[in-house]
N, C-alpha and C positions, 0 to 999 in steps of 0.2 A: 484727547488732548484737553488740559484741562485751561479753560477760559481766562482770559486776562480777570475778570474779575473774582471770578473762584483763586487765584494765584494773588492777588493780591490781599485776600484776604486770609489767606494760608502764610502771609510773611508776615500779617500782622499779627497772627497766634505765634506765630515763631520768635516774633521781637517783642512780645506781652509779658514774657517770662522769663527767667533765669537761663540760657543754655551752658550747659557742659561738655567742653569738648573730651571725648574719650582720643585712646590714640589711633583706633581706625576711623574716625570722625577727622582729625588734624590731619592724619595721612593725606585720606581723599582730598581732603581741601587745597592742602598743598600740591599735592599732583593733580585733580582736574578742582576747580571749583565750582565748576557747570554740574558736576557729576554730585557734590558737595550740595548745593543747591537743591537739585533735583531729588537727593535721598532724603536730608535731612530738613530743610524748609517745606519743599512741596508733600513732602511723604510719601515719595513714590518710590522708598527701599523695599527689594526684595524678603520677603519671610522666610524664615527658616535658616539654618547651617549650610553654609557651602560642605560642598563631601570631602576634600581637600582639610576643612577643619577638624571635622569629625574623629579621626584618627585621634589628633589632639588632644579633644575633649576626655575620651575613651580611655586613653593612656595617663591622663590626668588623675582620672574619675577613680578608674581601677589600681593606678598605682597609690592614693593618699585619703580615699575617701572606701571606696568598694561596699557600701552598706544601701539597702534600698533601690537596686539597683532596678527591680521592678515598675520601682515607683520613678523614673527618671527615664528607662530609656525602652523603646518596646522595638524587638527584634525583627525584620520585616526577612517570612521566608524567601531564599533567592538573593537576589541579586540588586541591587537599589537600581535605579533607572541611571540616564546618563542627569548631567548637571542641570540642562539647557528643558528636559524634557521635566526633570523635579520642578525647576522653576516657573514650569506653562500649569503644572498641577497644580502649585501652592496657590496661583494667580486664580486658576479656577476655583478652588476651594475657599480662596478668604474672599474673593470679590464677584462669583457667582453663583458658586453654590448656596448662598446663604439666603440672596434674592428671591432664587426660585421657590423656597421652604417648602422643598420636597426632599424628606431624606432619604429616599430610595434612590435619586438619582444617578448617577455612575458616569465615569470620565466621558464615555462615549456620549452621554446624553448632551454635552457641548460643544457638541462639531462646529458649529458656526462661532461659537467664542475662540474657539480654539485657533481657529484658521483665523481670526482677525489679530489673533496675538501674535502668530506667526508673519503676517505681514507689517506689522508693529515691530516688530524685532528684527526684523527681514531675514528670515530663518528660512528655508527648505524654498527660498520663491522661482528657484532654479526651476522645480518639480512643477510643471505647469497641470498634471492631472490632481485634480482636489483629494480624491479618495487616496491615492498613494502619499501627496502632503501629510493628508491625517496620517496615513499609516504609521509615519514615520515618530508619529506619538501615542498616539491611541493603540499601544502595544501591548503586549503583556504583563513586562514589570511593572510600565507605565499605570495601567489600571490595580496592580495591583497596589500600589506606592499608594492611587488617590482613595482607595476601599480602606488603606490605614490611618490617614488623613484623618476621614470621619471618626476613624474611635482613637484615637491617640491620645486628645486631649490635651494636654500640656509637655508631653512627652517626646525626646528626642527620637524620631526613626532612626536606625542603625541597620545593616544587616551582618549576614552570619562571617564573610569574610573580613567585613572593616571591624568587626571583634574578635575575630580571631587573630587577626592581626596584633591589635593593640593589644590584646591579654597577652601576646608574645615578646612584645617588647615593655609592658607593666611587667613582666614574669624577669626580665634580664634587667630592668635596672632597681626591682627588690633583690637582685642578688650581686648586685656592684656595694660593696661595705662603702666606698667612697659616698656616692650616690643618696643609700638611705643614711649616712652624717650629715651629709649634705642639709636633706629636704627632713632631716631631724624625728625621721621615723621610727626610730626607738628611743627616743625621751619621752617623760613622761611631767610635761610641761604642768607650772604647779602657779602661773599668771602671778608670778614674782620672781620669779631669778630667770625660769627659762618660759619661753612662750611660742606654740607653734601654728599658723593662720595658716590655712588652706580656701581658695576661695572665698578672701577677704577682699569686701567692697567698699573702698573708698573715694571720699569727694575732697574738694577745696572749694569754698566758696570765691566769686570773683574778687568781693572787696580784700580776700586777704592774697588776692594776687595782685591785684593793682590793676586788674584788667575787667572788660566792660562781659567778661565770660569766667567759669570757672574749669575743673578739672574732673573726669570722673576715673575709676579704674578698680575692675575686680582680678588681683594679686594671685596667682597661682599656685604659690609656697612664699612664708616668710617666718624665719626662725628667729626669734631674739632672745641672743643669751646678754643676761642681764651681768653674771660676772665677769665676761670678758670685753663689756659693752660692745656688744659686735649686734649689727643686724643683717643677717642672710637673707638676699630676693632673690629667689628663682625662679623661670619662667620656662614652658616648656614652650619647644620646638619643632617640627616633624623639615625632614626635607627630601627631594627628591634626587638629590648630589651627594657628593662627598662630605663628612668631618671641616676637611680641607678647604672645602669648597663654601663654606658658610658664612664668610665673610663677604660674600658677592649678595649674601640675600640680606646680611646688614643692611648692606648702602641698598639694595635695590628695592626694599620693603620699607626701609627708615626704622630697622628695628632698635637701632640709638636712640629715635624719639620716645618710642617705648620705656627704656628703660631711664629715663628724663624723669617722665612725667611718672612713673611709679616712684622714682628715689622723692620725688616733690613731692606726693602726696604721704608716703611713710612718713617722709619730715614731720608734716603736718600732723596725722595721726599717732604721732609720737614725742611730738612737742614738748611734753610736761618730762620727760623719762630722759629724753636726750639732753647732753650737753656738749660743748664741742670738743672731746677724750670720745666721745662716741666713731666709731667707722661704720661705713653701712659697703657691704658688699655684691656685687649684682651679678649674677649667670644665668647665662642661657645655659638649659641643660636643652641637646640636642639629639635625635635620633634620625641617623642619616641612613639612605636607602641601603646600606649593607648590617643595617640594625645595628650600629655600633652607636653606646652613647658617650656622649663626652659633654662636659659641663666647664661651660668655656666662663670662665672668668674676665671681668672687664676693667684696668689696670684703673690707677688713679688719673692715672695723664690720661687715658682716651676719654675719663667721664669729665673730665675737664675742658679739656676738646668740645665733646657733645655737649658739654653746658651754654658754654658760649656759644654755640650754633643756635641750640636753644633760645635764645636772646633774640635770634632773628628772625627763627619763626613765629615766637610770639606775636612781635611788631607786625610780621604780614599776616598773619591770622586777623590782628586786630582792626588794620586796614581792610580785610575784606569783611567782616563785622560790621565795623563800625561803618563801610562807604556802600555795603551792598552792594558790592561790586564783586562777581562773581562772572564776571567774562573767562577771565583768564589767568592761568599763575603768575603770581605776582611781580615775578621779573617781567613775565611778557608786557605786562598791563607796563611798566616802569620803561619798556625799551631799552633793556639791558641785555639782551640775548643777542648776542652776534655770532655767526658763520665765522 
């Protein structure tokens, strides 16, 4: 637990500087702010890709980029571990392994950190025998996930199924004609009429929001064609549902704010080019559990919609910034929540 005085001085490095909210940064906040606090003030966020992302990444990576892939991503024979058992490894590898500076060490060699992380998380405490608790990480894949840890280096773990995976559905939407027009995969953009960014990262500084924060976000596909004055943002998607069914993970992920704060930062990074004869277009291109993709366009009334909601979260973003008040979301904190 980290000490009131260690914590306050982790808010004053936090409040020294410029923050940027990204939109899984706004998310959190908005749905817990404790959680918000805890990752992004105290620094006590998880390393590494959840495995739920991965896929994404993968499918991204292979469908618009596919060069170096050596140098990006290292294949882990088998099986990846489960979530909960990745996340005891990474804890042990950035925050104990490094202490002991012995590089021989190996998962096993942290039995006692390990079992105090488990009662920290309150994970397996059902299991009142210690050696079966351990077992129930210090397994197999488990060891083997943390032996690739140490030589990775900056490089994404993947294994051989969640690439074969993605290379199945990167293989099915380079062969959707819609698809590659789309994400403008045979143009041969010349940075004057047509222009095509793939994992393009942009900011907004606060003063030019008006706010005592700014904006961050790296763009997944953005096409600009310069004679139709059109900009295309696409972003991909993975889901565990239906086509059909992906409007439930809209509202339940807030992926509307998403595509908010990407339309506001293009703005910005396209300031000098745009005029208002300009339109900017925004999809989710999605890949739903029966591999079907479909690249859902977002009309001008809903991003109109989502603007003005926009408006709102800003304000409560800005109240809990600005009052350090990070109890509760912010209707709760208001007493606006009724039964």
């Amino acid at each position: 637990m980290i000490k009131e005085q260690d914590q306050n001085l982790l808010e004053a490095e936090f409040y020294s500087k410029p923050f940027y909210f990204s939109y899984s940064g706004l998310n959190t906040l908005l749905d817990s702010p404790v959680v918000f606090y805890k990752e992004y003030v105290l620094k006590q966020k998880e390393d590494g890709i959840k495995k739920y992302l991965l896929e994404g990444t993968l499918i991204h990576y292979l469908l618009l980029e596919n060069h170096g892939f050596d140098d990006k991503f290292v294949v882990l024979p088998g099986t990846l571990p489960s979530e909960n058992n990745m996340l005891i490894a990474d804890r042990i590898f950035n925050e104990f392994y490094p202490v002991r500076g012995d590089t021989s060490l190996e998962l096993q060699d942290f039995e006692q950190d390990i079992d105090d992380i488990l009662k920290e998380i309150n994970l397996h405490q059902a299991v009142k025998d210690r050696d079966k608790r351990l077992a129930k990480v210090i397994d197999d894949r488990t060891k083997e996930y943390f032996k690739f840890l140490k030589t990775k280096q900056d490089k994404t773990l993947i294994d051989s199924a969640i690439l074969d995976k993605a290379t199945h559905r990167a293989d099915i939407a380079k062969s959707n004609h819609h698809i590659r027009k789309l994400l403008g995969m045979d143009l041969n953009p010349d940075g004057k009429t047509i222009g095509v960014y793939n994992e393009l990262e942009l900011s907004i500084e606060p003063s030019e929001l008006g706010l005592p924060f700014g904006f961050h976000g790296t763009l997944d596909n953005m096409v600009v064609d310069v004679n139709t004055k059109t900009v295309y943002i696409n972003d991909f998607k993975t889901t565990s549902k239906r086509l059909k069914d992906f409007q439930e993970s809209v509202d339940l992920w807030n992926y509307w704010l998403q595509a908010v704060m990407y339309i506001t930062l293009v703005r910005k990074f396209l300031s000098k080019v745009m005029t208002d004869e300009w339109k900017i277009e925004f999809r989710f291109v999605v890949f739903d559990k029966y591999d079907q993709v479909y690249a859902f366009p977002v009309s001008d009334e809903t991003l109109a919609t989502w603007f003005t909601a926009f408006e709102t979260v800003k304000l409560e973003a800005k109240y809990h910034y600005e009052s350090k008040d990070f109890s509760l979301p912010f209707a709760f904190v208001m007493g606006n929540v009724k039964l």
